[in-house]
C-alpha positions in Angstrom: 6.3 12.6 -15.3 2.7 13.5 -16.1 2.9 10.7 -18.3 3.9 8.5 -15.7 1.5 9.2 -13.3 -1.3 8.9 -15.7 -0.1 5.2 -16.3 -0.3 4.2 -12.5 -3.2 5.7 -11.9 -4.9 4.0 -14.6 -2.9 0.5 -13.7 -4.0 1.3 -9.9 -7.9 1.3 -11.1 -7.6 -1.3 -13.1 -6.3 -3.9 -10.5 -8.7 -2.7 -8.3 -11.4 -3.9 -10.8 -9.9 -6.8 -11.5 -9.7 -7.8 -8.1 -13.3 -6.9 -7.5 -14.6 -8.7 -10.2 -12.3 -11.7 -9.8 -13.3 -15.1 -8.3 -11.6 -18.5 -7.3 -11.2 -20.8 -4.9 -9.7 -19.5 -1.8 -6.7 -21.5 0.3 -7.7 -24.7 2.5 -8.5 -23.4 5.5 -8.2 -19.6 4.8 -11.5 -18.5 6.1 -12.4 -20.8 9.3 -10.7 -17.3 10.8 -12.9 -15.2 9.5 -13.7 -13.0 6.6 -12.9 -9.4 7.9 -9.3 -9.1 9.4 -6.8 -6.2 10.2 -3.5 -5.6 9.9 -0.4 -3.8 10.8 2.9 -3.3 8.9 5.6 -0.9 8.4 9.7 -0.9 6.9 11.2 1.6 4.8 10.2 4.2 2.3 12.3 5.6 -0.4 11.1 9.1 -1.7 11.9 10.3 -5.4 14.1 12.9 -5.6 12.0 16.2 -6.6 13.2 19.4 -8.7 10.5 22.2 -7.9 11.7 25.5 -8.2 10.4 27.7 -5.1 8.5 30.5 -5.5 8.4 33.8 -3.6 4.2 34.1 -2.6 2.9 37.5 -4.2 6.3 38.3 -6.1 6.9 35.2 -8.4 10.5 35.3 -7.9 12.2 31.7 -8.5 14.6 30.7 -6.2 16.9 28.0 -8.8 18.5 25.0 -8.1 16.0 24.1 -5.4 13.9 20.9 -4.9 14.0 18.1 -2.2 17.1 15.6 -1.9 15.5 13.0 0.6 16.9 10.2 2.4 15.6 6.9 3.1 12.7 7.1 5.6 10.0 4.6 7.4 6.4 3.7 7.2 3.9 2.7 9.8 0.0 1.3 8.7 -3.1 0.3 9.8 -5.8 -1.4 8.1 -9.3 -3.0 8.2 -10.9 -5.0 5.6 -13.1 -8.2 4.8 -12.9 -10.9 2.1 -15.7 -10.0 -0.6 -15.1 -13.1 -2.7 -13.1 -16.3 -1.5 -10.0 -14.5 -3.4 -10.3 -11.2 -3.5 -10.7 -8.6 -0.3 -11.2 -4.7 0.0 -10.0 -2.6 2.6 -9.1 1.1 4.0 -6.1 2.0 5.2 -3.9 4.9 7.5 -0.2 5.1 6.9 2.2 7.4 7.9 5.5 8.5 5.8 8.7 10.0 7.6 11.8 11.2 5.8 14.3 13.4 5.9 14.8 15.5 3.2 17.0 18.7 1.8 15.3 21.8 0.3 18.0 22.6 -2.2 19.3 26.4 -2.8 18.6 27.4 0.6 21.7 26.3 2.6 19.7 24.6 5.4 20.3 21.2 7.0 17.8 18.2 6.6 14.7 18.5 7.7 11.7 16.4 8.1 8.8 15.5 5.7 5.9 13.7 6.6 3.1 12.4 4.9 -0.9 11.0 5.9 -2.4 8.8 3.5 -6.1 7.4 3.4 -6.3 4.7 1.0 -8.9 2.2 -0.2 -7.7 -0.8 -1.3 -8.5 -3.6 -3.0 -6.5 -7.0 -3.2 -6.4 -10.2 -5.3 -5.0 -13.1 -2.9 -3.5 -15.9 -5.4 -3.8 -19.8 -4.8 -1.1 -21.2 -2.6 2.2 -21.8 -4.5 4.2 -24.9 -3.7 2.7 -28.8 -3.6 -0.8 -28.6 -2.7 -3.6 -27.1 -1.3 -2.3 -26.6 1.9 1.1 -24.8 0.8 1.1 -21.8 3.6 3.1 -19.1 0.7 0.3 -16.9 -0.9 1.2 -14.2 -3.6 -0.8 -11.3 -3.6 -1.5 -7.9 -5.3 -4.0 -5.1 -6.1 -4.0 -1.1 -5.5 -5.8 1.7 -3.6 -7.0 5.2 -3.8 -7.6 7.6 -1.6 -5.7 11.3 0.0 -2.9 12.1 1.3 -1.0 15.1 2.3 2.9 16.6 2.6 4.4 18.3 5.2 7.7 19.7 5.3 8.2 20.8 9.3 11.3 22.0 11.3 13.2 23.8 8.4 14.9 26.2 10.6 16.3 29.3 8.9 14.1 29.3 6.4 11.8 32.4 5.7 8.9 31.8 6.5 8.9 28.7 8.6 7.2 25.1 7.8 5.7 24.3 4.1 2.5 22.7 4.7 0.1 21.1 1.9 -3.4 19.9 1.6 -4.8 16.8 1.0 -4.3 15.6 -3.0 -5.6 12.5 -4.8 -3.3 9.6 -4.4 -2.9 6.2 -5.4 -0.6 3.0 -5.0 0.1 0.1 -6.8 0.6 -3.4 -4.1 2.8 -6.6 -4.5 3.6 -8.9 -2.1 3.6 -12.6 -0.5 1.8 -14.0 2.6 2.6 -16.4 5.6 -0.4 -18.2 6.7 0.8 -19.6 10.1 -2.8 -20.6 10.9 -6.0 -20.0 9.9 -6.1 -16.9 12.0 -2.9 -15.4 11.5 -0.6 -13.9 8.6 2.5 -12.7 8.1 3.2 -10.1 4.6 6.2 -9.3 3.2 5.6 -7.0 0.0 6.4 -3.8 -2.1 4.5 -0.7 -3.2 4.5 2.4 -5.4 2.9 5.2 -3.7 2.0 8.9 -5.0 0.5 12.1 -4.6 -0.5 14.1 -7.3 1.4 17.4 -7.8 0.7 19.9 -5.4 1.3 23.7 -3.8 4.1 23.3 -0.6 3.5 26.4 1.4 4.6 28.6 4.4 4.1 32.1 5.1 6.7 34.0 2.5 7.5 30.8 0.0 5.9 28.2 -2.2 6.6 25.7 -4.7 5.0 22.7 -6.5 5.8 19.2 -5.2 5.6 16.2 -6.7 6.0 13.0 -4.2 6.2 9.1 -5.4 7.8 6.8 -2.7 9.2 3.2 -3.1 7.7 1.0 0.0 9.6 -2.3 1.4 7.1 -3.1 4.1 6.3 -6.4 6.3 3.3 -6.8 8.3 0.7 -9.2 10.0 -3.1 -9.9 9.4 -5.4 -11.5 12.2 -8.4 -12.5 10.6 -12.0 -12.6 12.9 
């Protein structure tokens, strides 16, 4: 898993530098909107199934057969960026993760994660697919950095109460397609990879060490000014 992360971190960075240091000639039309924008998108998230052990604070007891079963959740986002290079923009980004999910070995019901990330981004905006210039079907793609956090609240029964965490390097790796109903206005469809490095849940009598990588299906839209 180590291994893994390692990989997308490295493929996140890279795109980003790509992107950066990418030119091109941008869509017919694409900036008499602007060249900063912002956006707003949301859809589903699908957590990966984690298999931390918990751990009882002060005693190192393991409690075995534990870990987080989640369910599918949503994402909401915001962003702001600007078009550094006819092709290529950067931005920063909030977005908000929500899932249910079940601590295993405990006996409780679902509860609810949640999870703050503050990325920077960077994006490489392809040339319009489909006969033309003036084709309105963009691909894009790119990645961000940033922080993020984990929260596991309402676990009722639980010693201890709520695990909380604190805010760990994360990363993300963007694909997707664009709309362009006019030269102002964008509509997204696209898919990401998001992570948080590994890092200490705890509440008051327990703690363990949680790993969290989510699959994204989002759709947005992008007003440029």
């Amino acid at each position: 898993m180590r291994q893994i992360q390692r990989l997308l971190v490295a493929s996140a960075a890279l795109a980003a530098g790509v992107a950066l240091s990418a030119g091109g000639a941008a869509a017919q039309g694409l900036f008499d909107g602007g060249l900063g924008y912002v956006k707003g998108f949301g859809g589903a998230t699908w957590p990966q199934n984690d298999n931390s052990e918990l751990d009882i604070r002060g005693v190192g007891t393991l409690i075995p057969d534990s870990g987080l079963d989640f369910d599918t959740g949503y994402v909401l986002g915001i962003a702001g960026g600007y078009y550094i290079r006819p092709n290529v923009s950067a931005e920063l980004e909030y977005t908000y993760r929500n899932a249910d999910a079940e601590l295993k070995g405990t006996n409780t019901d679902s509860h609810t994660t949640e999870s703050n990330a503050w990325m920077a981004n960077a994006l490489y905006w392809f040339n319009p697919v489909g006969e033309g210039a003036t084709s309105q079907l963009r691909p894009y793609a790119g990645g961000g950095l940033g922080a993020a956090d984990f929260n596991f609240e309402q676990v009722d029964g639980l010693v201890g109460g709520d695990f909380d965490g604190d805010y760990e390097f994360a990363y993300q790796l963007i694909g997707g397609v664009a709309y362009d109903v006019n030269e102002k206005f964008t509509i997204t469809t696209e898919v990401r990879y998001f992570g948080i490095s590994e890092q200490d849940i705890e509440n008051d009598t327990l703690d363990f060490k949680n790993s969290y990588q989510t699959w994204d299906l989002l759709v947005g839209a992008v007003y440029r000014f």
